[in-house]
C-alpha positions in Angstrom: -47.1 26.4 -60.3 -44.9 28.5 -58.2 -46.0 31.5 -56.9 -42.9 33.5 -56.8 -43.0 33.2 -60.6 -47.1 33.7 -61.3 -49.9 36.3 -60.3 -49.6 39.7 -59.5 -46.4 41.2 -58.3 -47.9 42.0 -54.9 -48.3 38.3 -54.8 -44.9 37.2 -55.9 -43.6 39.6 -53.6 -45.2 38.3 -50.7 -44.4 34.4 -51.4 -40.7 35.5 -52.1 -41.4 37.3 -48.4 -42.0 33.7 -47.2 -39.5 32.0 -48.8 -36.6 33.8 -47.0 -38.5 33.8 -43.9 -38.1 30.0 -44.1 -34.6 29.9 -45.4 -33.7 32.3 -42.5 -35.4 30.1 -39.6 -34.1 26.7 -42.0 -30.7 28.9 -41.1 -31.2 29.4 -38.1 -31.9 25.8 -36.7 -29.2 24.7 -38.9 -26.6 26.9 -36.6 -28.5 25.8 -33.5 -27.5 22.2 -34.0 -23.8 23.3 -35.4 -23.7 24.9 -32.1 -25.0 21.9 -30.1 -22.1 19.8 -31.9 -19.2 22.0 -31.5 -20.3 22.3 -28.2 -20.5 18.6 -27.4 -17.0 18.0 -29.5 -15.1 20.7 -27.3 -16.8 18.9 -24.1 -15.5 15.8 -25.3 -11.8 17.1 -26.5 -11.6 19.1 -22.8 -12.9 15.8 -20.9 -10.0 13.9 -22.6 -7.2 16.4 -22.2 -8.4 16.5 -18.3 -8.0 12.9 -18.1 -4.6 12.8 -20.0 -3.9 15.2 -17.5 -4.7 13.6 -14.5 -3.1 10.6 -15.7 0.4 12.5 -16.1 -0.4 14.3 -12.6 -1.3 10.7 -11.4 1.5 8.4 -12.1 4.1 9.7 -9.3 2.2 9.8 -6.0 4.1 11.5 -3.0 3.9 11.5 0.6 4.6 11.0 3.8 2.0 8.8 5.6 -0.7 6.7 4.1 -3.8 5.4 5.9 -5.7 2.6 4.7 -9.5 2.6 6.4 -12.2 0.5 5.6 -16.2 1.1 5.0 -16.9 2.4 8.8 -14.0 4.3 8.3 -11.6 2.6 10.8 -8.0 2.5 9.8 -6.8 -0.6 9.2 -3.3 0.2 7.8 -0.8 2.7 7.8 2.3 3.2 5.3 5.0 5.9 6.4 8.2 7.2 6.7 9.4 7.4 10.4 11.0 10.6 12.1 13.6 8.0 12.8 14.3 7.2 9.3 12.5 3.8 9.3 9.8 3.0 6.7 7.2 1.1 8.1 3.6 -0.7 7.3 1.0 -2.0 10.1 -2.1 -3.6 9.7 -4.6 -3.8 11.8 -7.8 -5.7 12.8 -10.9 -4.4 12.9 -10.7 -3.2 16.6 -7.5 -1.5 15.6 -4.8 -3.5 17.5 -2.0 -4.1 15.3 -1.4 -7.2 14.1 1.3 -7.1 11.3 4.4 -4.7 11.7 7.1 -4.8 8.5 9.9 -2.2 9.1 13.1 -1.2 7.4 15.4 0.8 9.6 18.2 3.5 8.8 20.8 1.0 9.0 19.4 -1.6 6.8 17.6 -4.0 9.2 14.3 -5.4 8.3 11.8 -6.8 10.0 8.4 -8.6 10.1 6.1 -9.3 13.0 3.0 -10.9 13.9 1.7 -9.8 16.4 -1.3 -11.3 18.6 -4.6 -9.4 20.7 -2.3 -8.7 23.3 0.1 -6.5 21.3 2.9 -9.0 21.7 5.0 -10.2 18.7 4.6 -13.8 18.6 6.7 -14.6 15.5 9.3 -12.0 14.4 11.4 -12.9 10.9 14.8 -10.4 11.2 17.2 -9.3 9.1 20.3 -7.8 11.4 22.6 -5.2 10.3 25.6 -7.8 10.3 23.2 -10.0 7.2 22.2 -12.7 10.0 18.6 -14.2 9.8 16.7 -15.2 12.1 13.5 -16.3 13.1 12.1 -16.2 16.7 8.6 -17.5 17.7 7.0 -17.0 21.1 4.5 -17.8 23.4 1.6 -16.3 24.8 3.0 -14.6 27.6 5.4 -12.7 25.2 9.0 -15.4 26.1 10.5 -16.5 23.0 10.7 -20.5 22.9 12.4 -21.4 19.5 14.9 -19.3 17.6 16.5 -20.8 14.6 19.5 -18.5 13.1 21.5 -18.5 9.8 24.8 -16.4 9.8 26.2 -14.7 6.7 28.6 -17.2 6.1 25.6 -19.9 6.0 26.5 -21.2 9.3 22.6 -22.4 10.9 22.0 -22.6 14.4 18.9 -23.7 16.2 17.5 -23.0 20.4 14.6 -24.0 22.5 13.4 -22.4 25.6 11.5 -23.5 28.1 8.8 -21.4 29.7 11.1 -19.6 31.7 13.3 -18.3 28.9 16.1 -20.8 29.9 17.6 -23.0 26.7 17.2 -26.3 26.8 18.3 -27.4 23.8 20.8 -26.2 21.2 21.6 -27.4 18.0 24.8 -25.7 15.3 26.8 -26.7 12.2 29.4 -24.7 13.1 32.9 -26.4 12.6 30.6 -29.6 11.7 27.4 -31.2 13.7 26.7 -30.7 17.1 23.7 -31.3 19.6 23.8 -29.5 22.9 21.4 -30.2 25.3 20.4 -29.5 28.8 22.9 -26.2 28.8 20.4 -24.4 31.2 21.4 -20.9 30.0 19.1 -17.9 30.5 18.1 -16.4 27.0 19.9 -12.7 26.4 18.3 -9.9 24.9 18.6 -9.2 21.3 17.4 -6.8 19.4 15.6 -8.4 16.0 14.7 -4.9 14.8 10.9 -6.4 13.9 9.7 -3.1 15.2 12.7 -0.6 16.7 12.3 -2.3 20.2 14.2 -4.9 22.1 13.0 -8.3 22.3 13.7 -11.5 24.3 15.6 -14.3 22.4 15.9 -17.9 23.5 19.7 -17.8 21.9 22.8 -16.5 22.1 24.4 -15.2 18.6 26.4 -17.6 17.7 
């Protein structure tokens, strides 16, 4: 039997009393958990927005120097753009001697060195401004010893050194095969551009 509807009307009074009571706190913990949700929804709908966001803020990256350091915090590479107007990227080893230089100068010319403990580039791969490519390899004490060459017009040449930078040998296509030997000529100075400096080469340009 209900009570709201039987006994006296103190009585009904009183269970009609409890009855909104319960609806009320029924109520009230209903609008807690709304609140909960619409709280976690918004979190949500704000958490993605900040990531679309970020994404759009994310996708063009600019600067002028990057550093690349490893778990002790060492760097171990850089990426930048030169006051000269050269971009550039070393590596390093873990004692922070470089050991890989690739550089693109103003003019065009590119480079890419390997470079040993001793800070000397012992194989350089060179792109001049005129389009010749060449390749020069070197010792340990820093002389280049082989140089092979390819002009624009596809014309390939070839030198050896010996230890004192003088070439021995010489070998071109130009005008059709050729062998030179024994020409005892002291290696000139060219710049390959590897790295903005001068550096010894075992030929002259042919």
């Amino acid at each position: 039997m209900n009570p709201a509807r039987s006994g006296t009307p103190e009585q009904r009074l009183e269970a009609m009393e409890r009855e909104v009571r319960r609806v009320r706190r029924m109520g009230g913990f209903v609008l807690f958990v709304l609140a909960i949700m619409l709280g976690i929804a918004a979190s949500i709908i704000a958490m993605a927005e900040r990531g679309r966001l970020l994404d759009r803020s994310h996708s063009l990256v600019e600067a002028k120097r990057f550093l690349l350091r490893d778990e002790s915090g060492r760097i171990r590479g850089l990426w930048e753009a030169t006051d000269s107007g050269a971009a550039q990227i070393i590596l390093s080893d873990a004692a922070g001697r470089e050991r890989l230089r690739l550089r693109v100068l103003q003019d065009g010319s590119a480079g890419l060195a390997m470079v040993d403990s001793m800070q000397r580039s012992r194989a350089v791969l060179a792109t001049l401004p005129d389009e010749t490519t060449a390749l020069a390899l070197a010792d340990g004490a820093g002389r280049t010893r082989a140089v092979l060459g390819l002009k624009l017009g596809g014309t390939p040449s070839l030198a050896l050194a010996d230890p004192d930078g003088t070439v021995r040998t010489g070998l071109g296509l130009e005008g059709g095969p050729g062998v030179t030997r024994g020409r005892g000529e002291q290696s000139e100075e060219r710049d390959t551009r590897d790295s903005g400096d001068t550096t010894e080469t075992s030929a002259n340009r042919r």
